[in-house]
N, C-alpha and C positions, 0 to 999 in steps of 0.2 A: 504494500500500500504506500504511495508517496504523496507526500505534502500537495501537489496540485491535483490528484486526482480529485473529480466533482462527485457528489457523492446522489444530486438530484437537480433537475433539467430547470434553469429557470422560470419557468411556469409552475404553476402550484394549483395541484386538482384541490377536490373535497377531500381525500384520503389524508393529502398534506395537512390537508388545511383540521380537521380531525384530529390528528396526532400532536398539532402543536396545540388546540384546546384543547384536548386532553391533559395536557401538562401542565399548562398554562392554570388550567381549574381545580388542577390537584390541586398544585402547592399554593396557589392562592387559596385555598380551604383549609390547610394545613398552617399556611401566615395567620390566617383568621382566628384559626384554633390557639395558635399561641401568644396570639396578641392575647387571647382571652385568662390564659392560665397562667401568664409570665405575671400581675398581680393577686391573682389565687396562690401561687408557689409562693412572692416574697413575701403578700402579710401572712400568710398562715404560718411558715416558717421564723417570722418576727416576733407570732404570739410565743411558739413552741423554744426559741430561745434569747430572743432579745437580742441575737448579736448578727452587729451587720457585716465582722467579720467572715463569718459562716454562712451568713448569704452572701456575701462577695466570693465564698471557693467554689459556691454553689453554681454560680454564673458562669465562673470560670473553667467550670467543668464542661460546659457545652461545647467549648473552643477546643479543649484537652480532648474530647469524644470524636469533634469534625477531622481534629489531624489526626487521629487513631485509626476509625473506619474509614476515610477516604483513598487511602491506600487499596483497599480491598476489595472497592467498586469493580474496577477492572475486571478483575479475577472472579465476582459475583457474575459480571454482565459475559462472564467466557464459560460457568460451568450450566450457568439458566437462562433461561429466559427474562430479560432485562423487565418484562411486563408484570410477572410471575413474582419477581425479586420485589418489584414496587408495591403489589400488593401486600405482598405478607412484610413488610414493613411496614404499613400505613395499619395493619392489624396487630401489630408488636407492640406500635406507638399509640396506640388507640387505646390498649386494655393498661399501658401503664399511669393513665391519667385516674384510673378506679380506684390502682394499685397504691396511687396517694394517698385518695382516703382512706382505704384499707390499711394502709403502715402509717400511720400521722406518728413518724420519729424519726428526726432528722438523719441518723445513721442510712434507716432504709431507703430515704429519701434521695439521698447520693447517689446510693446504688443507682433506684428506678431512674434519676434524670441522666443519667448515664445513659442507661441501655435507652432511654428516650431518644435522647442525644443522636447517639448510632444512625437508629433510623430512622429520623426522618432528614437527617446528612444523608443517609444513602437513596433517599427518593429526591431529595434538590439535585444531587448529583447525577443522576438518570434522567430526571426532568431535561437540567439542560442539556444536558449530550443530548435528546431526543428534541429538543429545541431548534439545538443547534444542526442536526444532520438533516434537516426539514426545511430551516429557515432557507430561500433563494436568494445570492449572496445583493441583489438588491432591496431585498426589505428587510433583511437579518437586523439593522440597527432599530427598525421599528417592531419588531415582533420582538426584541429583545427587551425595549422598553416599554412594550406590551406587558411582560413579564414581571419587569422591574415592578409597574406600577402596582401590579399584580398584588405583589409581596408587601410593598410597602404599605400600599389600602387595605389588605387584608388584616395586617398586624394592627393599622390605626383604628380601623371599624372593631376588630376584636379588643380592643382597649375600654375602647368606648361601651363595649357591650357588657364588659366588665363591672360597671357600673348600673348596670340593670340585673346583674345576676346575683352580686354581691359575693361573698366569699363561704357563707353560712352551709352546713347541712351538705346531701348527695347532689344538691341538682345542677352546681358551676360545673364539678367535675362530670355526670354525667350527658351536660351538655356540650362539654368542650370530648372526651370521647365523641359523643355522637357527629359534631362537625368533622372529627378527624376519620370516623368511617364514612363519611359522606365521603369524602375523596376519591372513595372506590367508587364512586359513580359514572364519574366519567368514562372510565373503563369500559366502564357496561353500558350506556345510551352509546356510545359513539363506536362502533363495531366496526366500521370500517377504517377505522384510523391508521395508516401506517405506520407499523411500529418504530420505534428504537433498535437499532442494527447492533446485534451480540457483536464482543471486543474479539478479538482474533487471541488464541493463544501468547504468541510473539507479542503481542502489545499490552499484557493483560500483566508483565511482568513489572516489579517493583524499580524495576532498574530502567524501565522506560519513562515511567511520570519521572522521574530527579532529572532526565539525562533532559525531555521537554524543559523543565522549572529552570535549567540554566541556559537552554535555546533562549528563551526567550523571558530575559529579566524584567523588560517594561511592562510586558503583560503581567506577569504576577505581580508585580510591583503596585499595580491597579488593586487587585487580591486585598494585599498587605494593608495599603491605604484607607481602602474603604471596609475591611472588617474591622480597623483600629476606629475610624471616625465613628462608624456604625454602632459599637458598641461603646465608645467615652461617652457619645453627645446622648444616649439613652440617659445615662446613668451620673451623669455629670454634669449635664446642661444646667437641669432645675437646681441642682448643690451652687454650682457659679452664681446662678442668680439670686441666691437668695444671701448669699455668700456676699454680695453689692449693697446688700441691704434690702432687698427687695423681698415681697411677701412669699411664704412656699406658696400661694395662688400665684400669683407671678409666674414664678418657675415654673410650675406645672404646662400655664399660658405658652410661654416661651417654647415649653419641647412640643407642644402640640401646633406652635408655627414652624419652626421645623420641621414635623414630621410630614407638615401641609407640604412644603418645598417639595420633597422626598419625594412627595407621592406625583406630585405636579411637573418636576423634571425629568423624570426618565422619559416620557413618550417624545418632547424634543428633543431632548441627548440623541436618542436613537437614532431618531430621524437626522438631525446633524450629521450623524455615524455614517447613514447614508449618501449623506451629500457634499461631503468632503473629507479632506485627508485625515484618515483615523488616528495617524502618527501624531499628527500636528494637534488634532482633536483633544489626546491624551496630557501633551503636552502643556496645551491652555489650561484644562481643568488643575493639573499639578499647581497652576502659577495662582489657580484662586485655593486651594488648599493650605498653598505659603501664605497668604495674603489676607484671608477669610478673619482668621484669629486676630492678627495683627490689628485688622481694621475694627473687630468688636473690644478690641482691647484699648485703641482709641475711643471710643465708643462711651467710655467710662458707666457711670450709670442712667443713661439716658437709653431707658427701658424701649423707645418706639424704634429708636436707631439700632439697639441693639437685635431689635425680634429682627425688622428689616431686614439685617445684615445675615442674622443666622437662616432667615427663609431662604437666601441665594446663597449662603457656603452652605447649608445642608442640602439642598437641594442639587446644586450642582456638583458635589465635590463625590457624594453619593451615587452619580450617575454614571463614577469612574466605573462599577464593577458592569453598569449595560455596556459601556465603551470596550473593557475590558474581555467581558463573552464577545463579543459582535468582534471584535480583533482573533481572539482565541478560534473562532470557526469558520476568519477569513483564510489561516493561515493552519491549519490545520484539520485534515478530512479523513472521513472514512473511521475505521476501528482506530486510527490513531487519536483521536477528539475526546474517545473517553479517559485514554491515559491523560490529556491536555488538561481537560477540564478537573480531573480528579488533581493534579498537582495546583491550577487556580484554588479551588477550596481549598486545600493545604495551607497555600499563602493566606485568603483569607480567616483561618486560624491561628497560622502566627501572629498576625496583625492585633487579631482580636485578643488574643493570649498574652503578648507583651506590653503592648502600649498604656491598654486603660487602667493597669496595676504604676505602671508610669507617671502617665498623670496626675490620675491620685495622688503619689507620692508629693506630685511638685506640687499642686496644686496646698497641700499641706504645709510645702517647707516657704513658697510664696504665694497667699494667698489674698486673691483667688487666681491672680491672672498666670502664676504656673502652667495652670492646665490648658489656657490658651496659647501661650508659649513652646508649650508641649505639641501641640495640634500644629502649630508653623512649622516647628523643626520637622515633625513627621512631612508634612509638604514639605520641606526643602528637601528629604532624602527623594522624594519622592519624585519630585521636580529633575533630580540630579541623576537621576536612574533613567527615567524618560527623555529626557533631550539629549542626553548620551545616544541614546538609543538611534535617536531621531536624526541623529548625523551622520548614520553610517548607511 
């Protein structure tokens, strides 16, 4: 299999079109589901010990799980059926949401967001390889932030629903299961979809994804970036603002303009992805990643300047990882895409595993503006990896 071979004809029947809502509707149900249970798991966890230490290892377990089972996707999508694999993952991650309130003690709780963890890493990462072997390389940047948007509205609406469910009794958890078996739905209305293309032996090996991750630094460097921002600004956004002085409503306001951004930038990212130089594309976004922080950091406490500024750095800086697949499945085809994509999640793991323990720190030792400071420097590595790139 080599890098230019095409893996499907620029046109795009219903079958295509099929296979990419399929995926598309999973893990957007799956985002749904976990925007819903991500504050069911920290306040109930909060009652059960009070320490936000231990909800912070607990968070950080999910990125420790994405670099663990990502590796192994390959080798899933080479011994089954990649369709087969997605199911009985969406059914693994489904019964451990019960399994919560079944074990309310934080010991068992580790365990089950582990094995949570796993899989549903291993159904994002079959979504997009099936995304991606689908998308026709003219509209790949828009179906890609089709995706994005996906994930990010999914997670925000599941926040929000949050809030209707409450935390109390069987029925948050039984209803965030039942979203996450919904997922298997698509499966089953859309019959004709084409599938996802099982990984080849040869490419299904461990020593293919590392040998890709160093072909191509700029792309994961996308990865790295937007799994670090992705998960600081959850978790640290509302802390800085209130950290200003400002009300914990405030904060709360502020991540929910961001996450507006979020949701609102991928479908033009994409589409920009489409219609001009992707190199160059990457490159711009890195320079508002350097810059984003710096400017809220000017910003000082002047709360409207502040949302402002973080609706376009989250918003845009976030659309590195659509730019990032849409680059990943220009330059990469066939059973090779799954090892591609499985080394992308990787990086975005690291990112999300080192950085926001970072921040926090700084954010601690100068506070608050640390952890903006913190966010620049990660766009200058970031900026410095990609325009490297960009010159050659």
């Amino acid at each position: 299999m080599t890098m230019t071979e095409t893996y499907l004809p620029q046109k795009i029947g219903l079958p295509q079109k099929q296979g990419i809502a399929t995926a598309i509707a999973c893990t957007g149900l799956i985002a749904l589901a976990w925007g819903l249970s991500s504050p069911i798991i920290s306040q109930n966890m909060e009652r059960m010990t009070s320490s936000g230490s231990l909800l912070g290892w607990l968070i950080s377990l999910a990125a420790v799980a994405t670099i663990l089972s990502t590796p192994f996707v390959p080798k899933l999508m080479n011994l089954f059926k990649p369709r087969s694999v997605m199911i009985a993952c969406l059914v693994i991650g489904a019964a451990t949401i019960p399994a919560l309130k079944i074990f309310m003690n934080p010991a068992a709780w580790f365990l089950i967001k582990f094995i949570a963890s796993c899989a549903f890493t291993i159904v994002f990462v079959i979504a997009e390889i099936w995304i991606n072997q689908l998308a026709p390389e003219h509209l790949r940047g828009r179906i890609m932030g089709m995706y994005g948007a996906a994930l990010a509205g999914g997670m925000g609406i599941g926040s929000g629903l949050a809030v209707k469910t409450g935390i109390e009794g069987w029925t948050p958890f039984l209803i965030t299961a039942a979203i996450n078996l919904a997922a298997i739905l698509p499966f089953i209305l859309m019959r004709k979809a084409v599938q996802v293309k099982a990984t080849s032996k040869e490419d299904a090996r461990f020593q293919v994804i590392f040998k890709i991750m160093r072909a191509a630094p700029a792309i994961m460097m996308c990865g790295v970036v937007f799994g670090a921002i992705e998960q600081s600004l959850i978790y640290f956004l509302p802390v800085y603002d209130t950290r200003l002085g400002h009300s914990e409503e405030a904060g709360r306001i502020l991540l929910l303009i961001a996450a507006l951004g979020i949701v609102l930038f991928q479908y033009p990212m994409g589409l920009l992805a489409d219609k001009m130089n992707r190199k160059r594309l990457t490159v711009i976004l890195m320079v508002v990643a350097v810059l984003g922080p710096i400017a809220i950091v000017f910003a000082g406490t002047n709360f409207a300047l502040i949302a402002t500024l973080a609706f376009f750095y989250a918003g845009l800086t976030t659309a590195l990882y659509t730019v990032g697949l849409v680059r990943l499945g220009e330059r990469f085809k066939g059973s090779q895409l799954a090892a591609a994509n499985a080394g992308f999640i990787i990086a975005y793991g690291i990112g999300s595993l080192i950085v926001p323990p970072l921040a926090g720190k700084m954010m601690d030792i100068y506070s608050p503006y640390g952890f903006m400071w913190t966010m620049a420097g990660l766009g200058l590595a970031g900026f410095m990896v990609a325009s490297l790139r960009f010159r050659r």
